[in-house]
Backbone as CSV, one residue per row, in Angstrom:
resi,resn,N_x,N_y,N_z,CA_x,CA_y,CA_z,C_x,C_y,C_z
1,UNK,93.788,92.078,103.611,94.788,92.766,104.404,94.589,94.267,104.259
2,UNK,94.229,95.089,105.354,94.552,96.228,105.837,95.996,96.898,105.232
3,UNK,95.719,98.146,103.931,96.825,98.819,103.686,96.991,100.010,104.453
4,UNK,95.490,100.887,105.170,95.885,101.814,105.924,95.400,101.543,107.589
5,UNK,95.856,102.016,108.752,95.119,101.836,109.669,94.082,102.532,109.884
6,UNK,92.817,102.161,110.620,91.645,102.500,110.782,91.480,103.591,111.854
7,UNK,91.157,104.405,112.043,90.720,105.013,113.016,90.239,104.313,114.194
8,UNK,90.308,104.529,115.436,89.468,104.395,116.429,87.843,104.252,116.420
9,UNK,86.909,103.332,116.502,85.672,103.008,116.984,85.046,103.159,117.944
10,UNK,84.256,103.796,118.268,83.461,103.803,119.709,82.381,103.023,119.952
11,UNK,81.554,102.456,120.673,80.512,102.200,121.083,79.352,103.380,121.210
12,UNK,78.275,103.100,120.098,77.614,103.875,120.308,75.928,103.130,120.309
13,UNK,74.637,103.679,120.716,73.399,103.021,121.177,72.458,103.816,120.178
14,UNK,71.527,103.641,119.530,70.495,104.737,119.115,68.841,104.048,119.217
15,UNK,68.340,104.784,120.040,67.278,104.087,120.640,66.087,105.168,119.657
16,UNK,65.188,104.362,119.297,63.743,105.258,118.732,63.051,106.108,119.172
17,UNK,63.302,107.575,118.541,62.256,108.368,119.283,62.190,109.411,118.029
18,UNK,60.804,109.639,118.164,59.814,110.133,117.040,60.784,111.507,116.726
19,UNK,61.222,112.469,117.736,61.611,113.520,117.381,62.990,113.480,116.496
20,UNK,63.893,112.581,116.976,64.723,112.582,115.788,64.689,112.301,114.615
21,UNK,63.727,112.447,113.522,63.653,112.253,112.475,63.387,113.780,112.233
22,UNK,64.125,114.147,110.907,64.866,115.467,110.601,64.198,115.425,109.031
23,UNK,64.457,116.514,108.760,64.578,116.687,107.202,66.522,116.261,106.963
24,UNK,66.176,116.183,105.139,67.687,116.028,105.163,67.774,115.963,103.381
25,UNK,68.685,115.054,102.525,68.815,115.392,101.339,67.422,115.224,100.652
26,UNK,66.504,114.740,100.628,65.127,114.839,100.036,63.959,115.132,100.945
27,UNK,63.344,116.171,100.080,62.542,117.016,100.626,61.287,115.844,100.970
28,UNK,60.831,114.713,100.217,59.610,113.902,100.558,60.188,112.846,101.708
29,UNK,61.348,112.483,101.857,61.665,112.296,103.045,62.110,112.937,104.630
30,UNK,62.075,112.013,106.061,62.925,112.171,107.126,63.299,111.012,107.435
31,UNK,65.217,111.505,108.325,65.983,111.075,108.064,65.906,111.108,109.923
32,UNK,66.643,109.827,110.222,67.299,109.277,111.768,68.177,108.946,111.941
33,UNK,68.895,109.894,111.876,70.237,109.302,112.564,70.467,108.269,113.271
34,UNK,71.707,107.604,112.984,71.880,106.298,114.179,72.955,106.778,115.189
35,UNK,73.850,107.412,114.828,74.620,108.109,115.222,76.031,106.935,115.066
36,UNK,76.253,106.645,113.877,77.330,105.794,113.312,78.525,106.732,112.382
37,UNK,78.115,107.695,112.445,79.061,108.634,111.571,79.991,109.187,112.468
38,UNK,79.619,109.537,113.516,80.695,109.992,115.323,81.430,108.506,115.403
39,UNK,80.401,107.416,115.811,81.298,106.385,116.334,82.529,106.039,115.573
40,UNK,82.526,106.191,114.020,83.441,105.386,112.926,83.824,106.428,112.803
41,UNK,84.172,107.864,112.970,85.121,108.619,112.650,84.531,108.861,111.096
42,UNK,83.581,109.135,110.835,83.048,109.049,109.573,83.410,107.890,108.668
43,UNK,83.451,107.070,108.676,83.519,105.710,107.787,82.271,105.275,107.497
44,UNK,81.342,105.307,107.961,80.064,104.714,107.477,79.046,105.469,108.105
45,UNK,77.656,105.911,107.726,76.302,106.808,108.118,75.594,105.654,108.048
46,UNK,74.730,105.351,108.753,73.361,104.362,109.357,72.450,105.286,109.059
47,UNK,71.295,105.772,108.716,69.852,105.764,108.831,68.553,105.226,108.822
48,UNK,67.896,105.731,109.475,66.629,105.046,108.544,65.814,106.143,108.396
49,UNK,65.442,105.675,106.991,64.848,106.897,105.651,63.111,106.564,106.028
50,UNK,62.664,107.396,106.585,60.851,107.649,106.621,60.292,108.468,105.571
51,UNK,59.636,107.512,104.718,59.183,108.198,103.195,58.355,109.188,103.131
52,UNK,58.039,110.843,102.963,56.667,111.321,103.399,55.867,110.690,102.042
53,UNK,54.224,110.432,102.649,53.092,110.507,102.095,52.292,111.961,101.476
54,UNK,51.804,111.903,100.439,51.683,110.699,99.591,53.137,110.580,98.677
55,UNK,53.417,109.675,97.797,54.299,109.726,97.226,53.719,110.555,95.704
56,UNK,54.506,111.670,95.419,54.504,112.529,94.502,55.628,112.264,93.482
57,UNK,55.312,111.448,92.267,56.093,110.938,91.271,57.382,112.564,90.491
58,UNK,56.184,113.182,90.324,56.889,114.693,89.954,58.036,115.374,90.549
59,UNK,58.107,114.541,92.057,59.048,115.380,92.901,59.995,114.258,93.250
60,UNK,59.264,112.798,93.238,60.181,111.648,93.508,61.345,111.079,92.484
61,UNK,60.406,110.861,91.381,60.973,110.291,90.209,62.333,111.037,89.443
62,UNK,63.367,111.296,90.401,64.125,111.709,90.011,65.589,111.124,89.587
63,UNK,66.019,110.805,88.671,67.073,109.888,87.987,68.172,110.357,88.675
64,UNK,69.413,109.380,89.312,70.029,110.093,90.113,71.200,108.790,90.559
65,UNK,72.445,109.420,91.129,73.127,108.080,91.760,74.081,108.662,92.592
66,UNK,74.612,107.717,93.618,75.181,108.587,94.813,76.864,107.703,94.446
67,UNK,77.732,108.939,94.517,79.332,108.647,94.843,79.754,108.308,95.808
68,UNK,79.392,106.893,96.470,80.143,105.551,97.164,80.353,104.544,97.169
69,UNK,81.147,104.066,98.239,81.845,102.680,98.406,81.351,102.076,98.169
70,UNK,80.056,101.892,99.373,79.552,101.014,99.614,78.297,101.441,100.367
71,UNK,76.483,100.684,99.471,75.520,101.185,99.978,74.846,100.388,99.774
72,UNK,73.702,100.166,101.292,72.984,98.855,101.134,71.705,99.755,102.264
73,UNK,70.584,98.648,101.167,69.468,99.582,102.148,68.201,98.081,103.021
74,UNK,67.732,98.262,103.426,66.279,97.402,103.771,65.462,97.826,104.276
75,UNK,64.051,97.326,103.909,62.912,97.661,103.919,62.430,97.320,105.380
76,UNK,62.735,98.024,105.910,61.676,98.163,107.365,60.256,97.787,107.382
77,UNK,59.536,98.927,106.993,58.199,99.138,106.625,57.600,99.091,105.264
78,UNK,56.391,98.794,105.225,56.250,99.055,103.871,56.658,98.493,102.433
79,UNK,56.569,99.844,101.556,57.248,98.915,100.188,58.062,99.884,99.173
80,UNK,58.974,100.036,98.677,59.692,100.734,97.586,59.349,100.515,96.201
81,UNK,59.037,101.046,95.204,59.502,100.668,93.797,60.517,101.683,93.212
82,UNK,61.516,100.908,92.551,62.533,101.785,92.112,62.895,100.630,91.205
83,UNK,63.557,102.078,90.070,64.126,101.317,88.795,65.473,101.233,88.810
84,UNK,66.246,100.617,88.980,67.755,100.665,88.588,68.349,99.934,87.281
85,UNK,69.301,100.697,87.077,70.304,100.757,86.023,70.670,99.223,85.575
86,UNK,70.435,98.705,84.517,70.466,97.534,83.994,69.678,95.956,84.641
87,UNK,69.254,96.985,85.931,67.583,95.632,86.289,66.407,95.716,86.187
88,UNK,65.999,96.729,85.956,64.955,97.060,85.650,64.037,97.753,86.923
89,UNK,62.393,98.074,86.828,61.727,98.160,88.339,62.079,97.006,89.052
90,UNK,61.686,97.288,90.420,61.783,96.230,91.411,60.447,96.803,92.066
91,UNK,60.390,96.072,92.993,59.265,96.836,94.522,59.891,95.473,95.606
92,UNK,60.096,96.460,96.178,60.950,95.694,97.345,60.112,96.448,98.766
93,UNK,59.979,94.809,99.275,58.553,94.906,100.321,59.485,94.950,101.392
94,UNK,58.456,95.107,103.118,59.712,94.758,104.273,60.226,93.786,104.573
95,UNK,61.648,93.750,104.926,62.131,92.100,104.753,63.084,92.185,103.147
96,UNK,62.700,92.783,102.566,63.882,93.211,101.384,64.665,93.377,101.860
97,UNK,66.158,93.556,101.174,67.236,94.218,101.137,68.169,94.004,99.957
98,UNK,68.777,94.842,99.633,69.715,94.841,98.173,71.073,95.868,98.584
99,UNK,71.868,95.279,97.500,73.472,96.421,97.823,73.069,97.194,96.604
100,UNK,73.163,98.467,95.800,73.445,99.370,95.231,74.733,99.957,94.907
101,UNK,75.515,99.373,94.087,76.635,99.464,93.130,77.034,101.003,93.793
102,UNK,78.000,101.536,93.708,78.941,102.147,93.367,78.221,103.054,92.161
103,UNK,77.856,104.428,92.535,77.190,105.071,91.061,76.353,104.782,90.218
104,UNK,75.506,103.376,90.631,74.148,103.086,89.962,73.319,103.841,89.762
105,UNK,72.874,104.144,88.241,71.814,104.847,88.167,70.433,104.156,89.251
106,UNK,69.294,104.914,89.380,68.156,104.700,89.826,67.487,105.644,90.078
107,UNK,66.310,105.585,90.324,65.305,106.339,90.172,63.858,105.726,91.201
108,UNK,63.203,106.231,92.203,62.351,106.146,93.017,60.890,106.239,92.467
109,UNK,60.161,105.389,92.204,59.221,105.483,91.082,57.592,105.535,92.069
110,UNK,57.902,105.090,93.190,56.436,105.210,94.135,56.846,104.556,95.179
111,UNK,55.949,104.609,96.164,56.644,104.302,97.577,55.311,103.954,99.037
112,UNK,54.906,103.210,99.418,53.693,103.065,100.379,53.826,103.957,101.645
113,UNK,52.495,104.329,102.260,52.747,105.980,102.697,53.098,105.336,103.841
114,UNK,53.793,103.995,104.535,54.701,103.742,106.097,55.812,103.032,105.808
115,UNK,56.122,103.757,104.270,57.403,103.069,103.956,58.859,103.721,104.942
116,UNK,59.219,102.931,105.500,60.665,103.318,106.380,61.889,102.083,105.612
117,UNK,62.957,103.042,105.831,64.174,101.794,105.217,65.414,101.910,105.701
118,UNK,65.947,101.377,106.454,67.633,101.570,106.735,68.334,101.674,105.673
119,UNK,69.285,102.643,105.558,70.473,102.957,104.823,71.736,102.532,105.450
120,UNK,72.804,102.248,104.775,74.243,102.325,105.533,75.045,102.107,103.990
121,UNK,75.714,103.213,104.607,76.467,103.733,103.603,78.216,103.645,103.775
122,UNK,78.952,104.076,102.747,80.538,104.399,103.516,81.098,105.329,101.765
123,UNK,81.536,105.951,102.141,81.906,106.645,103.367,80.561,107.302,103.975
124,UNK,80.742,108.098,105.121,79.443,108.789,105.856,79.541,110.057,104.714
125,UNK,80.195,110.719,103.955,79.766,111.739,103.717,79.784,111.500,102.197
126,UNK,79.065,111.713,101.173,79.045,111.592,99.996,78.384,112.656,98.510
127,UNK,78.757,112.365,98.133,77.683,113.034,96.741,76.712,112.172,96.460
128,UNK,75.955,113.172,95.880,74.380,112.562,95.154,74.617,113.290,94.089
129,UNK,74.304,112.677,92.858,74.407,113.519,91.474,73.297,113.436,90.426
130,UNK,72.204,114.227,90.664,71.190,114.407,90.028,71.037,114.253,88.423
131,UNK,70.592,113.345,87.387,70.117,113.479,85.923,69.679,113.759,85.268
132,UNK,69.541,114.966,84.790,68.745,115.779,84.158,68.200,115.018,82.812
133,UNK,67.286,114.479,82.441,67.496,113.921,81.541,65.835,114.489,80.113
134,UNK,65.496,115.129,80.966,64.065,116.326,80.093,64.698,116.770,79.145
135,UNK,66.256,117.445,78.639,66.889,118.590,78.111,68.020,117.521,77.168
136,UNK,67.496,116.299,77.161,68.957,115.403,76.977,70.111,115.534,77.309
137,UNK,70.233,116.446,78.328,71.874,116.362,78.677,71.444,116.333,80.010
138,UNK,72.816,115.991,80.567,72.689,115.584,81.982,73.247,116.268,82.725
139,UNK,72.623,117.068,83.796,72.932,118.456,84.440,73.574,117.636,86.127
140,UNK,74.451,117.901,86.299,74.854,117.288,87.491,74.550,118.198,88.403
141,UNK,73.888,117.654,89.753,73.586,118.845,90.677,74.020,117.959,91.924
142,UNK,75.070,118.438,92.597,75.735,117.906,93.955,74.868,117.401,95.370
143,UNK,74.645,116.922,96.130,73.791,117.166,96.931,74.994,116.635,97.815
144,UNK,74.568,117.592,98.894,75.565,117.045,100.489,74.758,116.343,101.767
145,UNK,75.439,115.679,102.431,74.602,115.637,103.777,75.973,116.033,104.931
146,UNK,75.304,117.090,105.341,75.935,117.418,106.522,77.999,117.472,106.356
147,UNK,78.361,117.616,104.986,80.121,117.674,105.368,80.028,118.783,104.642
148,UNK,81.208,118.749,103.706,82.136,120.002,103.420,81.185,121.330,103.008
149,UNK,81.482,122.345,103.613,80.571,123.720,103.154,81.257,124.186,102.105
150,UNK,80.014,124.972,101.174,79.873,125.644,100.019,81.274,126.385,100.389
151,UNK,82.143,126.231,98.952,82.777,127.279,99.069,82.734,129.268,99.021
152,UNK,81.841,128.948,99.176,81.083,130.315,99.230,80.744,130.595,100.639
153,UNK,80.622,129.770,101.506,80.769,129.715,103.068,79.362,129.609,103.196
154,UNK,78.364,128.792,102.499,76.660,129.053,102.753,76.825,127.983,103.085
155,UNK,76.007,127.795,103.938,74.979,126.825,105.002,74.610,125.453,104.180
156,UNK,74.386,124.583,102.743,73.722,123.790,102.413,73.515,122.863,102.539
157,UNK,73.767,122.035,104.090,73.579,120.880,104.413,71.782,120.854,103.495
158,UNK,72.043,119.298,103.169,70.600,118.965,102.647,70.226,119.732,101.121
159,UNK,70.737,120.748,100.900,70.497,121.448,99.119,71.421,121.067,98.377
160,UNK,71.292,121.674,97.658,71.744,121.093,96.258,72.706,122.431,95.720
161,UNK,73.947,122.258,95.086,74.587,123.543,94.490,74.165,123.411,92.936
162,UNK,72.905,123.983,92.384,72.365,124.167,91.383,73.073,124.623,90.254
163,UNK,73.713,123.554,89.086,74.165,124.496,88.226,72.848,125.691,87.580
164,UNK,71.995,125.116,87.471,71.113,125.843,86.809,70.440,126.939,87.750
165,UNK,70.965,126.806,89.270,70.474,128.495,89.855,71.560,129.754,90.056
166,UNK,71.318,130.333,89.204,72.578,131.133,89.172,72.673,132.491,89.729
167,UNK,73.286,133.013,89.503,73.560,134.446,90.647,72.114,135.067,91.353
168,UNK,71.093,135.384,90.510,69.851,135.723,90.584,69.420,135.444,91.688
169,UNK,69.539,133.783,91.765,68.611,133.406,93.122,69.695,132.799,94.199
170,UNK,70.662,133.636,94.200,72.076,133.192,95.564,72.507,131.638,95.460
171,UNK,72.140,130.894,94.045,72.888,129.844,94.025,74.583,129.870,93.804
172,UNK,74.862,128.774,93.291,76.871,128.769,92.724,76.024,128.682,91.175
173,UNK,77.160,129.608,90.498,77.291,129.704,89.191,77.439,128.750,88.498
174,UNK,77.239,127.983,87.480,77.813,126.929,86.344,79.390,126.336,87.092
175,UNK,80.156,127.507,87.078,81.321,126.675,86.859,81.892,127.177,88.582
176,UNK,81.113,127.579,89.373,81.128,127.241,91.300,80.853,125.997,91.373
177,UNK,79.835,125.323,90.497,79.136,124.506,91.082,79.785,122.916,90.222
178,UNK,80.823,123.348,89.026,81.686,122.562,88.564,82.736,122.156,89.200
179,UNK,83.410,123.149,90.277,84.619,123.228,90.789,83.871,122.646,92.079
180,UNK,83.009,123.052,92.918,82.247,122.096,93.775,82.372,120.772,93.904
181,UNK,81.669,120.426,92.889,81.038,118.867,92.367,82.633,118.126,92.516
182,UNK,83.968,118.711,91.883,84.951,118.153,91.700,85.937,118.064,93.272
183,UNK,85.614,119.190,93.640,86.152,119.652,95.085,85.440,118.907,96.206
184,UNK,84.020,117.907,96.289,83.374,117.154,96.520,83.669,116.320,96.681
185,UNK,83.926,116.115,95.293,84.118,114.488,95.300,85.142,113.853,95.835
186,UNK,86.344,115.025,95.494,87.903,114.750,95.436,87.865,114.663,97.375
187,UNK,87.314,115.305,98.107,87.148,115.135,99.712,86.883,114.282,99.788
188,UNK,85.229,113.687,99.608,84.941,112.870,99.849,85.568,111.289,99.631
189,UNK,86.509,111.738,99.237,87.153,110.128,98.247,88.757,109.926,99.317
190,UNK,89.029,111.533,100.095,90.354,111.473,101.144,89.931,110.614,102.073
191,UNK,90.885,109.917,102.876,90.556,109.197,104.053,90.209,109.760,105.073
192,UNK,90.532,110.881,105.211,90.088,111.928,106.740,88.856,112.331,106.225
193,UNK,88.016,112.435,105.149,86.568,112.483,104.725,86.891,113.922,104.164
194,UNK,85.630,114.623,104.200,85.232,116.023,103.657,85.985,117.158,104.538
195,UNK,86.653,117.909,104.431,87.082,118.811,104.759,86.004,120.225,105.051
């Protein structure tokens, strides 16, 4: 049973074409919109994730877990290996598919260079929270796609509010990027989404 009412749904179509694939929260990937984030009033983002080649462990292998509901991916093309949080590696070929917990750790460990994968997510707008785990402590670094702007009024769809880049190089400070992360989350978690 329904405790709040839902927003309005639209009908929406997303047909394949090479140019819409974008950059977006990772730099070795592009990203395609389905255009499910308009139709649902932001309740859920559709993509499909095109892996770039080659896969670069140094830039991939990054320990990490995203703040949502609900996230489920499948293998289009290709093949994934990734480690998650109390299963160990996997490699999930096309024709895979798996749900991803709610804040599961994981980590992207290699990837075949026509690997493509649908995402669908909810809410559409979320955190990604990076693991620092070289320094033993764990440095949280926000990542957005496309909602609430820096309170600083900068542009960062797709970056990251770096605790560790600080005034020097026009990042948010330690504790911008504390009040961020919290100011983030706390949107992302309202029913009208990110502000």
């Amino acid at each position: 049973m329904r405790t709040k009412p839902r927003r309005p749904q639209r009908f929406v179509v997303s047909h394949h074409r090479e140019k819409d694939f974008e950059g977006g929260l990772r730099s070795y990937a592009k990203y395609r919109d389905l255009g499910i984030v308009k139709a649902t009033n932001g309740m859920v983002r559709a993509h499909v994730i095109r892996f770039v080649p080659p896969c670069r462990p140094e830039e991939v292998s990054k320990r990490h877990y995203h703040d949502v509901d609900f996230q489920m991916v499948y293998v289009l093309k290709g093949w994934i290996k990734t480690e998650f949080e109390g299963q160990g590696a996997m490699v999930m070929r096309a024709g895979s598919a798996w749900i991803q917990p709610p804040r599961i750790e994981h980590v992207v460990l290699d990837y075949s260079d026509d690997c493509e994968v649908l995402e669908v997510i909810l809410p559409a707008d979320f955190a990604t929270v990076e693991l620092d785990e070289r320094r033993g402590a764990r440095i949280r670094r926000v990542g957005k796609i496309a909602c609430a702007p820096c309170p600083r009024g900068e542009d960062r769809r797709g970056d990251f509010a770096h605790p560790t880049r600080d005034r020097a190089s026009g990042g948010c400070s330690r504790t911008q990027a504390r009040a961020y992360s919290a100011a983030f989350s706390a949107s992302c978690a309202s029913p009208s989404g990110p502000r």
